[in-house]
C-alpha positions in Angstrom: -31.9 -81.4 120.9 -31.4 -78.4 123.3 -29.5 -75.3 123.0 -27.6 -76.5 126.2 -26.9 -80.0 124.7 -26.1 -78.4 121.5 -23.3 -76.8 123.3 -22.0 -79.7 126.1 -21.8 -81.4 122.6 -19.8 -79.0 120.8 -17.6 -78.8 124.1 -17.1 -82.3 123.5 -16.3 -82.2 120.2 -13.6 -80.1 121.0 -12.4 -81.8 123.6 -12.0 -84.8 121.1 -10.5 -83.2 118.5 -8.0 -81.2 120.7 -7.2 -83.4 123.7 -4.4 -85.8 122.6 -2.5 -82.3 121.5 -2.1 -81.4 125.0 0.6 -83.2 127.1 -1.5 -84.1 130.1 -4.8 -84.9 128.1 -6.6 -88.4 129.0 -10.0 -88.1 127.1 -10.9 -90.5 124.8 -10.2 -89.9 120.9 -12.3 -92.9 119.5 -15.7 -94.1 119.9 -15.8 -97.5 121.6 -16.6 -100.5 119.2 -17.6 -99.3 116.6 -20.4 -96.9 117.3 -20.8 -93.8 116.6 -21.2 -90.3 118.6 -24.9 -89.5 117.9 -24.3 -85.6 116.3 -24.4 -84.2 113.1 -21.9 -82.6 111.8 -21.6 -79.6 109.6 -17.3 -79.5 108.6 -17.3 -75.8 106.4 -13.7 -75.4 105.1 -11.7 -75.3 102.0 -13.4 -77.7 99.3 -10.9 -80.2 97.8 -8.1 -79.5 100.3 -6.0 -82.2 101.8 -7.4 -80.9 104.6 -10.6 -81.1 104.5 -10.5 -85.2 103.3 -8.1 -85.8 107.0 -10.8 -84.2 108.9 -13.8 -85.8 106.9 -12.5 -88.9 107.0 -12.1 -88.3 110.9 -15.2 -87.3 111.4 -17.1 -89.7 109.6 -15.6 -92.9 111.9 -16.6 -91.3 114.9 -20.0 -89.3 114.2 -23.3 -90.3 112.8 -23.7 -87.8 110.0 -20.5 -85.4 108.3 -21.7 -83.0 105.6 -19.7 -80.3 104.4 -19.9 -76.7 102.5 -17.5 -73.8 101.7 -16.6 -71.8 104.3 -15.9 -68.6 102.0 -20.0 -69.4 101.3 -21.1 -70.3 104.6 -24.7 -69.4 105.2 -26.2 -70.9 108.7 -29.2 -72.3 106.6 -26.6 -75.0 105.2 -26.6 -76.4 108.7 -29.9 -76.1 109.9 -30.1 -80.0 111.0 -27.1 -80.3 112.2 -25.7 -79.9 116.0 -22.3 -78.9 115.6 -20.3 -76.4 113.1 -16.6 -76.7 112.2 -14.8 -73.5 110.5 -11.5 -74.3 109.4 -9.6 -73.5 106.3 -6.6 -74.9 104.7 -4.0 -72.0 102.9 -2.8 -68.5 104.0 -3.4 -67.4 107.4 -5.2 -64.0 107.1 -6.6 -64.4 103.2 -8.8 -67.1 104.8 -12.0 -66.3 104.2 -14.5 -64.8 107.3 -18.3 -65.8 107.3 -21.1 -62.7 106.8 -23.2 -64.3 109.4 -25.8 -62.4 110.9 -25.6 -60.3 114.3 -27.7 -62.9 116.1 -25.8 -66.4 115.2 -26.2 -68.5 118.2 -25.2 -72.2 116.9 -22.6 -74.2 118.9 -19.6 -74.0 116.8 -15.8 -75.1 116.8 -13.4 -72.7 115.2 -9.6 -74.3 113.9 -7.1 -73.0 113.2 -6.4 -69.1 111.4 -9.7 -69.0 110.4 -11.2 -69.9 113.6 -9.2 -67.1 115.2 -10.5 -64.5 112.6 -14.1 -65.4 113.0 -13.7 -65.2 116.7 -11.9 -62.0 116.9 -14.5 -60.8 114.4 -17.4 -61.8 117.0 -15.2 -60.2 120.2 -15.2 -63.5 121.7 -12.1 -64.5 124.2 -11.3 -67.5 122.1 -10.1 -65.9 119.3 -5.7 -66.8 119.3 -5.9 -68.8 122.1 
């Protein structure tokens, strides 16, 4: 898969996950049928949270393949053959833990919630607290 479908993709995957939050949003949040969006996912969040089961059980109706790691542990190799990361984590806002990733990370990847806002004001990126 491209770099540039990698990251229509993950575009996509946000656009899924966020769009029935916003008022005026008409994309679809379900596959049709019963297929299943052709990426793999890579969900790295708090391990045994309540969390983590809602959006793994999400994810697995709509995508072909959900795997899943620690974000506090979170090493890019975990995710080598997948197309799209999620970092989330489930508990206090700013003790959530940040990713060592190195200088160079270039994976399309969806940041949630406090976490997603620390790793993106980590990175200088103008997503951070959207």
């Amino acid at each position: 898969m491209s770099r540039l479908t990698r990251v229509l993709s993950a575009a996509f995957l946000a656009a899924t996950l966020f769009g029935p939050l916003l008022p005026e949003a008409r994309c679809q949040t379900t596959a049709p049928g019963t297929e299943r969006f052709p990426l793999r996912i890579f969900y790295a969040g708090k391990p045994g949270s309540a969390r983590e089961a809602d959006f793994l059980t999400f994810l697995k109706q709509h995508f072909r393949q959900v795997n899943t790691g620690d974000l506090a542990s979170f090493n890019p190799r975990q995710a080598t053959d997948t197309d799209v990361i999620l970092f989330d984590y489930d508990g206090d806002g700013f003790k959530a833990p940040r990713p060592n990733l190195p200088a160079g990370y270039a994976r399309p990847t969806v940041t949630i919630g406090v976490a997603g806002g620390l790793f993106c004001s980590q990175r200088g990126l103008k997503t951070g607290y959207m």
